[in-house]
C-alpha positions in Angstrom: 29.0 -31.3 -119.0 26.1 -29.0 -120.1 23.8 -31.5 -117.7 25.6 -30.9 -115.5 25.9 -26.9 -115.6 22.0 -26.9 -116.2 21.8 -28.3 -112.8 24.4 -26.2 -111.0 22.3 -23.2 -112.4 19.2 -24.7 -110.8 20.6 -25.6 -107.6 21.9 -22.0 -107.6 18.6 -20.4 -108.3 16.7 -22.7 -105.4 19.1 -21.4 -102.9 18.9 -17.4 -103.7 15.1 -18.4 -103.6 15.8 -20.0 -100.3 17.6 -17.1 -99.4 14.9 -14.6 -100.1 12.3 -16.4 -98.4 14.6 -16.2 -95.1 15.0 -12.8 -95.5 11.7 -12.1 -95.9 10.6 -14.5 -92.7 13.3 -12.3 -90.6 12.1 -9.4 -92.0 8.4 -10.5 -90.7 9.6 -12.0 -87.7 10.9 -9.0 -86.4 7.9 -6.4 -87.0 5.8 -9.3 -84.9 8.6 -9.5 -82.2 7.9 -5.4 -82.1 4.5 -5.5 -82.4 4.3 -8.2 -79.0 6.7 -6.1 -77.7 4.9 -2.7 -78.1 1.8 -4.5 -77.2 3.2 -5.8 -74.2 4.4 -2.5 -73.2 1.2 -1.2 -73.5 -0.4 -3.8 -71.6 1.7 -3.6 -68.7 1.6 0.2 -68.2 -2.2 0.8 -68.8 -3.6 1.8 -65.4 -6.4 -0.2 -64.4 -6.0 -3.4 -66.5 -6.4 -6.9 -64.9 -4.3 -9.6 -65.4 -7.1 -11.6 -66.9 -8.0 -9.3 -69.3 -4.7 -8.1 -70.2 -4.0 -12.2 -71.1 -1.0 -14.0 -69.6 1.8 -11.2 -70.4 -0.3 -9.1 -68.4 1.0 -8.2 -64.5 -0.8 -10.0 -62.1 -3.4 -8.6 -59.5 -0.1 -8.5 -57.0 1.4 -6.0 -59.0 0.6 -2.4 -60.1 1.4 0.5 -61.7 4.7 2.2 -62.2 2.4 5.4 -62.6 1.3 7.6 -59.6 -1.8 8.7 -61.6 -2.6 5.5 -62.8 -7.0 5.7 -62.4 -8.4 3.6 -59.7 -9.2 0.0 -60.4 -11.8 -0.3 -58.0 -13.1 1.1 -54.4 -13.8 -0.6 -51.0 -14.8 0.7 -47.6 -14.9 -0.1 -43.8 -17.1 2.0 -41.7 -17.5 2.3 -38.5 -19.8 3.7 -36.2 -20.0 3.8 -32.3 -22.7 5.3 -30.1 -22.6 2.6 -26.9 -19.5 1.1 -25.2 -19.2 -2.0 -23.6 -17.9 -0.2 -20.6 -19.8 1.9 -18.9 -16.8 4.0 -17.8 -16.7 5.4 -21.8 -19.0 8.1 -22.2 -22.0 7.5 -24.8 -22.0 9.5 -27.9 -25.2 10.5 -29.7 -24.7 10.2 -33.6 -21.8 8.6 -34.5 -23.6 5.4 -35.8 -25.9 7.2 -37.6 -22.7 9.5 -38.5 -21.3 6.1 -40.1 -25.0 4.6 -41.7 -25.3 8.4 -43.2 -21.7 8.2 -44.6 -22.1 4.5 -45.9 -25.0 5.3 -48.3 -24.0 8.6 -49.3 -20.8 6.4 -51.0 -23.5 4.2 -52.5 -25.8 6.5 -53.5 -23.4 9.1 -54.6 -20.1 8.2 -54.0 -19.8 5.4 -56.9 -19.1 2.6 -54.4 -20.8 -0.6 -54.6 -23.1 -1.7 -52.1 -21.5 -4.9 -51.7 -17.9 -2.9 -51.4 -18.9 -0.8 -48.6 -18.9 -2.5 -45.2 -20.6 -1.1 -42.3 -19.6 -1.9 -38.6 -21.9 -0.3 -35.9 -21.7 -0.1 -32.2 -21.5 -4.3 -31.2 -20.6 -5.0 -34.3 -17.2 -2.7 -33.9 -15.9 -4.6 -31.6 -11.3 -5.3 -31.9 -11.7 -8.8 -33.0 -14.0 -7.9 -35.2 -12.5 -4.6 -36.9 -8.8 -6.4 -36.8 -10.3 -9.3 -38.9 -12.6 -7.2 -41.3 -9.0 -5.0 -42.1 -6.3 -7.5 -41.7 -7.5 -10.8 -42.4 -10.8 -11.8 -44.1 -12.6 -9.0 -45.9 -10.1 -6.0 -47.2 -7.2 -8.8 -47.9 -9.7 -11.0 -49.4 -10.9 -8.7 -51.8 -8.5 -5.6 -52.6 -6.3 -5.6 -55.5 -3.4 -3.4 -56.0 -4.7 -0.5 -57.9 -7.5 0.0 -55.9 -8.1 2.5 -53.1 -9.2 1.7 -49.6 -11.2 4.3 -47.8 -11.7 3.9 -43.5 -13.8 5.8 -42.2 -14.3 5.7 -38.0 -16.6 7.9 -36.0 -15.8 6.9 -32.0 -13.8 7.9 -29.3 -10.2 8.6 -29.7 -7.3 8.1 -26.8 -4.3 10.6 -27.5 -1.4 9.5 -26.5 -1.7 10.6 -22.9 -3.9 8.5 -22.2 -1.6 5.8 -23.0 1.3 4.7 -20.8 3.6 3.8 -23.8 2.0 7.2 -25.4 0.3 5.7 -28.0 -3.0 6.4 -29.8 -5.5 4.0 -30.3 -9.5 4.5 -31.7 -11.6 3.4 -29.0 -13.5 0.0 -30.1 -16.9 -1.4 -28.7 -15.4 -3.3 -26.7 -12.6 -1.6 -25.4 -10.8 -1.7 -21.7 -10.2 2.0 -21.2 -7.5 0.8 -18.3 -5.4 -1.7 -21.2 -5.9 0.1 -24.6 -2.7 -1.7 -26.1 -4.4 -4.9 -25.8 -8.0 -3.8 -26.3 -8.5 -0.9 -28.9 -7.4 -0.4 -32.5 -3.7 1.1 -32.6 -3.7 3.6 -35.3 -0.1 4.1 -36.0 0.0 0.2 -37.3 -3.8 0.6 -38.8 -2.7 2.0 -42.1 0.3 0.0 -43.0 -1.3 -3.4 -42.2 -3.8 -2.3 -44.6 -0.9 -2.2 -46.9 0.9 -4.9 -46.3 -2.3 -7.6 -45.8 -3.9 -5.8 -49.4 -0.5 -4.6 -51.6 -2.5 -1.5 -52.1 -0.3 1.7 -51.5 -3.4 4.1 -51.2 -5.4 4.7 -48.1 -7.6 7.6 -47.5 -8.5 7.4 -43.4 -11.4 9.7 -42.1 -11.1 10.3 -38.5 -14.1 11.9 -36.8 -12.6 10.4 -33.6 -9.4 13.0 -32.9 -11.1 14.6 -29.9 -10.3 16.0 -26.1 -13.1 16.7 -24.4 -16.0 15.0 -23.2 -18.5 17.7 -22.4 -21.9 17.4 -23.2 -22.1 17.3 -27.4 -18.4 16.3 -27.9 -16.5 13.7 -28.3 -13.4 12.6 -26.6 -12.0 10.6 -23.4 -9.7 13.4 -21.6 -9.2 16.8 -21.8 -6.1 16.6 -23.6 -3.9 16.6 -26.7 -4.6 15.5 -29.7 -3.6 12.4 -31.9 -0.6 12.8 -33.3 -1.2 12.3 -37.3 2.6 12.3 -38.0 3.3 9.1 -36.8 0.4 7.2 -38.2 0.8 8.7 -41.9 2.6 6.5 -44.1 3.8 6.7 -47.6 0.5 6.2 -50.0 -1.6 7.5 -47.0 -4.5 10.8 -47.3 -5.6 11.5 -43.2 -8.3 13.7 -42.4 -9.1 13.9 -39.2 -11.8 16.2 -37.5 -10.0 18.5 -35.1 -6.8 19.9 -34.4 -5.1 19.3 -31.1 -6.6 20.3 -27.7 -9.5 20.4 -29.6 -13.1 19.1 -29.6 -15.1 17.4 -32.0 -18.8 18.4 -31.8 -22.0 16.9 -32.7 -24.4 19.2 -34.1 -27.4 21.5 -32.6 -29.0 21.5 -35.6 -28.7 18.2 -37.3 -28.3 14.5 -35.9 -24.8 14.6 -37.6 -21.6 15.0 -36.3 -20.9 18.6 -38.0 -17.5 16.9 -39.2 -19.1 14.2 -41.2 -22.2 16.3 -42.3 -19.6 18.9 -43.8 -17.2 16.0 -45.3 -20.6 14.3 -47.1 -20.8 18.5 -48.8 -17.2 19.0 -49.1 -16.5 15.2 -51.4 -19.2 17.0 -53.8 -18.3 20.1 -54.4 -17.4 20.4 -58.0 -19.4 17.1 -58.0 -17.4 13.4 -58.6 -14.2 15.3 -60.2 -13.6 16.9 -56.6 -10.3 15.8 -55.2 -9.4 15.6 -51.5 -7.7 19.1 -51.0 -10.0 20.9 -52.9 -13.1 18.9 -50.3 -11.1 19.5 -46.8 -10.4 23.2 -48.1 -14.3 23.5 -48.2 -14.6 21.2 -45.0 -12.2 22.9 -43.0 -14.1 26.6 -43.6 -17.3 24.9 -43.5 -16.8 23.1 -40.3 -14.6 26.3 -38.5 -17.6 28.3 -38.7 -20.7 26.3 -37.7 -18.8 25.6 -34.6 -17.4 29.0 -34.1 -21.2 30.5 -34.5 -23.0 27.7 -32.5 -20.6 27.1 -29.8 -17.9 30.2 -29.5 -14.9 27.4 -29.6 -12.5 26.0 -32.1 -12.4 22.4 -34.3 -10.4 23.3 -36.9 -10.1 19.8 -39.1 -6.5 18.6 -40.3 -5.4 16.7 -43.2 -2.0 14.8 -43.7 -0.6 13.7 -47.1 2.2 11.4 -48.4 0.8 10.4 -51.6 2.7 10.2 -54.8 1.1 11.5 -58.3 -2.3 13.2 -58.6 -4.6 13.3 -55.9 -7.8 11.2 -56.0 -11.2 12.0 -56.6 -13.0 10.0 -54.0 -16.2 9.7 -56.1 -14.8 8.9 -59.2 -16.2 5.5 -61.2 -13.8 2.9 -60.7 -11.9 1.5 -64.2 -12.5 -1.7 -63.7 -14.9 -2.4 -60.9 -15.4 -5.9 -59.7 -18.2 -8.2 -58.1 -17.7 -9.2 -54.4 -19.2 -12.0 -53.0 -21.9 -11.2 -49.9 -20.1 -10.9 -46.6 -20.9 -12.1 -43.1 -19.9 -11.3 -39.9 -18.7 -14.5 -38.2 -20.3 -15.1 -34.9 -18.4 -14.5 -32.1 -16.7 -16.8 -29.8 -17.3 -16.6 -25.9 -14.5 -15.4 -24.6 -12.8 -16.9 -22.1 -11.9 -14.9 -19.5 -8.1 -14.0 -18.7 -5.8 -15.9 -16.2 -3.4 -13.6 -14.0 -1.3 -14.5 -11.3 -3.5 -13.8 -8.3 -5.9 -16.5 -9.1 -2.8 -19.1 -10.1 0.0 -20.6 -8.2 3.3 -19.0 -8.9 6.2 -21.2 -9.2 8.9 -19.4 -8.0 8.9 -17.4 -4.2 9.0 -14.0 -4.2 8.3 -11.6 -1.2 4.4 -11.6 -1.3 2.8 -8.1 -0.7 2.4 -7.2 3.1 5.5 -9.6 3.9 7.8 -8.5 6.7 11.6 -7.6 5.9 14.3 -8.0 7.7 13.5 -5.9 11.6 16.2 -5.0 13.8 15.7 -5.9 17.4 15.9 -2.9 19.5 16.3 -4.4 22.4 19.5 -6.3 21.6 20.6 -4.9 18.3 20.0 -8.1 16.6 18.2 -8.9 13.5 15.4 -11.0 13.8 15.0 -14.2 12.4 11.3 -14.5 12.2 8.4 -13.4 9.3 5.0 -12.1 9.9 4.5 -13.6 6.4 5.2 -16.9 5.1 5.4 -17.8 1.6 3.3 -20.5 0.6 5.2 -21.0 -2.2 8.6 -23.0 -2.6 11.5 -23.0 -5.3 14.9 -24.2 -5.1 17.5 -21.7 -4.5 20.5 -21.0 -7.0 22.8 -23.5 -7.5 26.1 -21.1 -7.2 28.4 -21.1 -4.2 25.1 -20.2 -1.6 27.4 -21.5 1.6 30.9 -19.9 1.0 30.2 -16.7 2.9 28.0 -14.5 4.3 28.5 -11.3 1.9 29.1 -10.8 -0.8 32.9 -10.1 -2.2 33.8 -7.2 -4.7 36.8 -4.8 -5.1 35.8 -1.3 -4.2 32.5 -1.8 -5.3 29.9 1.2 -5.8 27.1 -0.3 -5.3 24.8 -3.7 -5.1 22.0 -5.5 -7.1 19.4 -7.4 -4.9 17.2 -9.7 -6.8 14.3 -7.6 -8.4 10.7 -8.8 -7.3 7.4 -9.6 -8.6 5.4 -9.4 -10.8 3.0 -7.4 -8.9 0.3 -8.7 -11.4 0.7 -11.3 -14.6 -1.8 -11.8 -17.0 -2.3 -14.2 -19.9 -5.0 -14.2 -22.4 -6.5 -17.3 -23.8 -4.7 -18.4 -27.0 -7.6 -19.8 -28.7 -5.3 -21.6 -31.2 -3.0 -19.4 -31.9 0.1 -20.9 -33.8 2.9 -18.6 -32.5 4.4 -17.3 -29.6 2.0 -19.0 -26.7 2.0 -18.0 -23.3 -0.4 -20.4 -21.9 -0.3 -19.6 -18.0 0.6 -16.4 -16.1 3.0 -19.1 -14.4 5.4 -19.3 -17.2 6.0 -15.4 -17.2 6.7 -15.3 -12.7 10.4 -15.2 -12.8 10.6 -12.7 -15.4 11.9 -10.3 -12.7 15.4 -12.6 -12.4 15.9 -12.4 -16.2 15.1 -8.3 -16.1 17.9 -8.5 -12.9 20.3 -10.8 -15.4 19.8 -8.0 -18.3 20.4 -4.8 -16.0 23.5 -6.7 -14.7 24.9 -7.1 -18.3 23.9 -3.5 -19.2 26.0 -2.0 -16.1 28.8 -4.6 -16.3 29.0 -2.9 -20.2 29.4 0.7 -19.3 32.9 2.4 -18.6 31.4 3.6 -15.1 30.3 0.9 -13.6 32.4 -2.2 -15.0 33.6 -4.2 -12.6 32.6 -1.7 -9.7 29.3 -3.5 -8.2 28.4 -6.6 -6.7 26.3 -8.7 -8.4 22.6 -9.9 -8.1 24.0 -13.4 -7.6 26.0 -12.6 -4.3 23.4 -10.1 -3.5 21.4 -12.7 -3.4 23.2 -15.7 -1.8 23.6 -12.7 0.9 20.2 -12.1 1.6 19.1 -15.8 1.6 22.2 -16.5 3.8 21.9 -13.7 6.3 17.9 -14.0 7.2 16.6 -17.1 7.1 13.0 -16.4 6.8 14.5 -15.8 2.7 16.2 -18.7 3.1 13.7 -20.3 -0.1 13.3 -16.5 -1.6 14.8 -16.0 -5.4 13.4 -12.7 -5.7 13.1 -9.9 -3.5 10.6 -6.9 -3.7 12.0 -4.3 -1.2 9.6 -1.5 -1.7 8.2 -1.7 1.7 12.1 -1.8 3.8 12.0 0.9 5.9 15.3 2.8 7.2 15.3 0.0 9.8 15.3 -2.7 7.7 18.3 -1.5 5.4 20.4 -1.1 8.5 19.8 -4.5 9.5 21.2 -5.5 5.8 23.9 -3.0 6.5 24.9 -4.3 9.5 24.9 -8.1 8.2 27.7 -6.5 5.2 31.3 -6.3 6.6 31.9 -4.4 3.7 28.8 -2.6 2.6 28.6 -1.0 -0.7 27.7 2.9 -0.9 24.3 2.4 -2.9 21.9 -1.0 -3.5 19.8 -1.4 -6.9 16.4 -2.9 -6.1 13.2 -3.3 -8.4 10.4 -5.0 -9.6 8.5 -6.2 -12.3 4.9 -4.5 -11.5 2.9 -5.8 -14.4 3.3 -8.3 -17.4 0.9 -9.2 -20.2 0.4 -11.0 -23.0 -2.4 -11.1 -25.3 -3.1 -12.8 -28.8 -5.3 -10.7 -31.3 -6.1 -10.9 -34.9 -3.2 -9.0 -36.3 -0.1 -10.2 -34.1 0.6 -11.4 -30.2 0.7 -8.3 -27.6 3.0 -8.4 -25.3 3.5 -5.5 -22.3 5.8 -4.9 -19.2 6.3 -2.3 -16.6 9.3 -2.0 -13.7 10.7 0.1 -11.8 13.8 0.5 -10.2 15.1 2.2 -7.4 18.9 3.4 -5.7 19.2 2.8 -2.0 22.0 5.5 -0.3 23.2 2.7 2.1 24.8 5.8 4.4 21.4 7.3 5.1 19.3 4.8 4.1 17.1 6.9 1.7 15.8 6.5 -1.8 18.4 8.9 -4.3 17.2 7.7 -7.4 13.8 5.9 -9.1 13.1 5.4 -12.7 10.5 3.2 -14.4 9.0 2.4 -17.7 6.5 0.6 -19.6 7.5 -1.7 -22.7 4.7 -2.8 -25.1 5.0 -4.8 -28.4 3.3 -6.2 -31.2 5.5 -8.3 -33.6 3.6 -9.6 -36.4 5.4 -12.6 -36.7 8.9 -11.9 -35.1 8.1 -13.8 -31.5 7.5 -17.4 -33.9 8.0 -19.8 -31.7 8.6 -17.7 -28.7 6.0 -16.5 -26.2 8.0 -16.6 -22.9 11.1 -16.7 -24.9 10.0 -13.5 -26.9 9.8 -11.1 -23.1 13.2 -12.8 -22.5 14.9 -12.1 -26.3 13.1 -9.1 -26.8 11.3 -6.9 -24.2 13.0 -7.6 -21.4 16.5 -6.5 -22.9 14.7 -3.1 -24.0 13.7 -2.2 -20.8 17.1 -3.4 -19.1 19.0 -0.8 -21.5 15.8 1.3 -20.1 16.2 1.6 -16.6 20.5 1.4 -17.0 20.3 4.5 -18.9 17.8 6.4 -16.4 19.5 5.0 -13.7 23.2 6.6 -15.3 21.8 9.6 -15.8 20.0 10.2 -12.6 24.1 8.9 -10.6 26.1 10.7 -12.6 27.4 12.5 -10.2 27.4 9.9 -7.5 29.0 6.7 -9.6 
C-alpha cells in the first residue's frame, strides 16, 4: 500500500510539472503569436517596403499602401518632345524637343530620377505606336510598381476638342493624320487611366506644355480655338498641369530657346529646393509664366492645374525610399507599315447606288417613269429573300411615314492587323453592308417608341418597292438617295397607291477600323434625312459620328463589334434627333 501511495504521489507531481510546462509554452506561445502579429502589421503598413525585403508576409509589388502619404517607392518618366511632324500640314514648332532634352536632365541632374528611369522620346521617335507601347505595354508596365509615381511630361501640338468630330482631345504625335486623330494621335482622356490600369500605380503627375489655340508665329497650337478640357481627362490619383488656360496660347520664348512654360516649371519644382510640392511650384509657375508673357507679348497664358489626389501632395524631387535598377531600354525598330485598304480600291460585295448613279426620272413626255440608268452597277448581290413579288407597294395601316434602305458607305477603311488577336476586320468588304444593319437598328428603335409604333412602313417593303417598281434597282439592297431630286420622289410617289406622308432615307458616309497598341479603333458616321412626300422637300436631317476604343470588349468581334456595339449607338442616335426634330409633324 505505501508503494503504492509513493507512486500515486509521483505520478501526481509529474503531471502538475507537466502542467506547468504547458502553461508556460502557452504563455510563450502567445507573446510570439503577438510579436509576428505586430511585426506583420508593421511590415504591411510601412510605406515603401518591397515584398522581398519585407519576407513572404510582406504585400506583394501588386499591392500598396492603405496610406495616402505613404513616401514614394521609386520614380519613372516618359518624355516627349516634338519639333517636326510627319505631315507637313502641322505647323513646325521651334523648342519643344529641346523643351523635353532640357526637362529630362534637369530630373537627372536635379530632380533625383535615375538616368535609366527617365525615358526620352523626340520628334521620330514620338511617333503613336511608339508612345502607346512605351506607356501601355513594354516600358512603364514593365517596370512600375505600385507605390511609385509616374511623371509624363509632353511638349507638342494639342487638338481641343473642336478639332475633333466626336469632340475629343488628343496630343498631337509625330506621326499624326491631322484629318483621323482618333486613329492617329494619343487620346488624353484614356492616357492617364491606362497608365493605371497597365502599372497598378494610382499616382500620375501629367505636364502638358501642349494645351494651346493658336498657331501664330512663336506659339503653339493647331486652331484658333478652345482649350483642352482637363475635367474629363483627370482621374482619381491624377496631378495635371497644363500650360495655358482656354482660348489661350502657349508661347516659346524671345529670350531663351525654352518654351517659357517649361523654363518656369524647371524654376518653379525648385523653389524651396527638393521639399517643394506641386501647389506650392505651379503657384510660382503660374505668376512666373503670367508675367513674362504679359511683358514680352501684351497677351494672356495663364497655366492651370487639376487635382484628384488623396493624402499629401508630392514633392516631385524627392529621393525615392526604395529606388530600384532598371534594365537598359531600346526602342524596337519599326515595322513598315502597310498601307490601309478602303473600299474605293476593293470590290464591294453588296450593290449599292454608286455615286453619280441616276434615280428614278419621270418622263415628261408621257408621264411615265423611266426604266433605264445612266449608271450601272458593276457589282451584283442577291436580293432579300422576303415576299419581293407579292405586290408593288408596300402595305401598312395609316402609316406616317417610310424607311428606304440606307446607302453606302461613302468610304470604308481597314487598317492592317499585323497579328492582332481580337476583333479583326481584315477587308473593307466585310464592313459594306453595314448601312442595312444601321437600317435594321433605326427600324427597331422607331418600332420601340409610343409615336411611331406600328405607324411606318418598313425598310423591308420599302425596299421590295423600290426594287419592284424600277428595274434598273432591280439587284440594289441599299439605296443612297441624296442626289433624288423633286422629280425623282414624284416618280416614287406616283408608283405608291398609298403613299406615306414622310420617307426616312440615309447613309453610312464613313467607317473605320484600326488596331493600335492599346485596343482596336473603331469609327462611323451617317446621316439621315426626312423626305415631306407632299412637297417633296427635305424637313428634317440629323447626323453623327460614333468612335470607340474597347480595350478588350470587341474579343472575338471585329465586324460583329460595329454590329453589337456601334451601330446600335448611333441607331438610338439618329431616332432621337430624328423625334425631336418631327415632334410636331409624327
Amino acid at each position: 500500500m505505501a508503494l503504492l501511495l509513493n507512486a500515486w504521489a509521483k505520478l501526481n507531481s509529474r503531471i502538475k510539472a507537466a502542467k506547468l510546462l504547458i502553461s508556460r509554452l502557452e504563455s510563450r506561445q502567445v507573446k510570439a503569436l503577438a510579436m509576428a502579429s505586430l511585426a506583420l502589421l508593421v511590415l504591411n503598413t510601412t510605406p515603401g517596403r518591397c515584398a522581398e525585403e519585407a519576407g513572404p508576409n510582406a504585400a506583394t509589388s501588386g499591392e500598396q499602401s492603405s496610406d495616402p502619404n505613404r513616401p514614394i517607392r521609386d520614380k519613372w518618366a516618359v518624355i516627349i518632345g516634338i519639333d517636326k511632324f510627319q505631315d507637313n500640314r502641322i505647323p513646325t514648332l521651334h523648342f519643344s524637343a529641346k523643351d523635353a532634352r532640357d526637362f529630362a536632365n534637369f530630373l537627372i541632374e536635379k530632380g533625383n530620377f535615375a538616368k535609366d528611369h527617365v525615358l526620352l522620346l523626340l520628334d521620330e521617335e514620338a511617333t503613336q505606336r511608339n508612345i502607346e507601347m512605351v506607356l501601355g505595354d513594354d516600358w512603364l508596365p514593365r517596370r512600375v510598381l505600385a507605390d511609385d509615381v509616374v511623371l509624363i511630361f509632353a511638349s507638342t501640338h494639342g487638338s481641343p476638342k473642336e478639332l475633333d468630330v466626336a469632340g475629343e482631345n488628343f496630343l498631337i504625335a509625330y506621326d499624326t493624320d491631322p484629318d483621323n486623330l482618333f486613329s492617329s494621335a494619343i487620346e488624353l482622356e484614356t492616357l492617364a487611366q491606362t497608365i493605371k490600369r497597365r502599372t497598378s500605380c494610382d499616382r500620375v503627375v501629367l505636364f502638358l506644355d501642349a494645351c494651346n489655340s493658336g498657331a501664330a508665329a512663336g506659339g503653339k497650337g493647331l486652331l484658333r480655338t478652345q482649350n483642352f478640357n482637363l475635367s474629363s481627362v483627370a482621374g482619381q490619383g491624377m496631378i495635371i498641369i497644363s500650360s495655358s488656360s482656354a482660348d489661350q496660347r502657349s508661347w516659346e520664348s524671345k529670350r531663351y530657346e525654352n518654351g517659357v512654360f517649361t523654363r518656369k516649371l524647371i524654376d518653379s519644382l525648385q523653389v524651396k529646393g527638393i521639399t517643394t510640392n506641386l501647389s506650392t511650384a505651379f503657384d510660382n509657375l503660374k505668376d512666373e509664366v503670367e508675367q513674362e508673357v504679359k511683358f514680352d507679348r501684351r497677351v494672356d497664358q495663364i497655366p492651370v492645374m487639376l487635382m484628384h489626389w488623396k493624402g499629401d501632395e508630392v514633392a516631385l524631387l524627392s529621393r525615392p525610399a526604395k529606388p530600384r535598377h532598371s534594365q537598359e531600354y531600346t526602342l524596337p525598330k519599326p515595322k513598315p507599315e502597310r498601307p490601309p485598304v478602303s473600299a474605293s480600291s476593293a470590290q464591294q460585295p453588296v450593290a449599292s447606288v454608286p455615286a453619280g448613279a441616276t434615280p428614278p426620272k419621270t418622263d415628261t413626255s408621257s408621264g411615265k417613269t423611266a426604266t433605264t440608268s445612266s449608271t450601272t452597277s458593276s457589282t451584283t448581290s442577291n436580293t432579300e429573300s422576303t415576299a419581293a413579288t407579292q405586290s408593288k407597294q408596300p402595305a401598312s395601316a395609316a402609316p406616317i411615314f417610310g424607311i428606304i434602305p440606307f446607302g453606302g458607305p461613302e468610304k470604308a477603311t481597314v487598317y492592317p492587323s499585323d497579328g492582332t488577336l481580337w476583333g479583326v476586320v481584315q477587308s473593307p468588304n466585310e464592313l459594306m453592308d453595314l448601312p442595312l444593319t444601321l437600317t435594321d437598328a433605326l427600324s427597331n428603335e422607331l418600332a420601340d417608341n409610343s409615336k411611331t409604333k406600328n405607324r411606318f412602313v418598313t425598310h423591308v417593303a420599302m425596299g421590295n418597292f423600290m426594287r419592284n417598281s424600277f428595274p434598273q434597282f432591280a439587284s440594289y439592297k441599299m439605296f443612297d438617295c441624296s442626289k433624288f431630286t423633286a422629280a425623282d420622289w414624284k416618280a416614287v410617289k406616283d408608283k405608291l397607291t398609298a403613299p406615306p406622308p414622310f420617307l426616312i432615307v440615309g447613309k453610312i458616309k464613313e467607317v473605320t477600323w484600326r488596331p493600335t497598341t492599346w485596343s482596336n479603333r473603331y469609327s462611323l458616321s451617317a446621316t439621315a434625312r426626312v423626305i415631306d412626300m407632299s412637297n417633296f422637300t427635305e424637313v428634317a436631317s440629323v447626323s453623327d459620328i460614333v468612335s470607340k476604343a474597347p480595350w478588350t470588349g470587341d474579343t472575338g468581334g471585329g465586324k460583329h463589334y460595329f454590329e453589337s456595339t456601334v451601330i446600335p449607338q448611333m441607331a438610338r442616335s439618329l431616332a432621337k434627333k430624328l423625334l425631336q426634330q418631327m415632334n410636331n409633324r409624327w
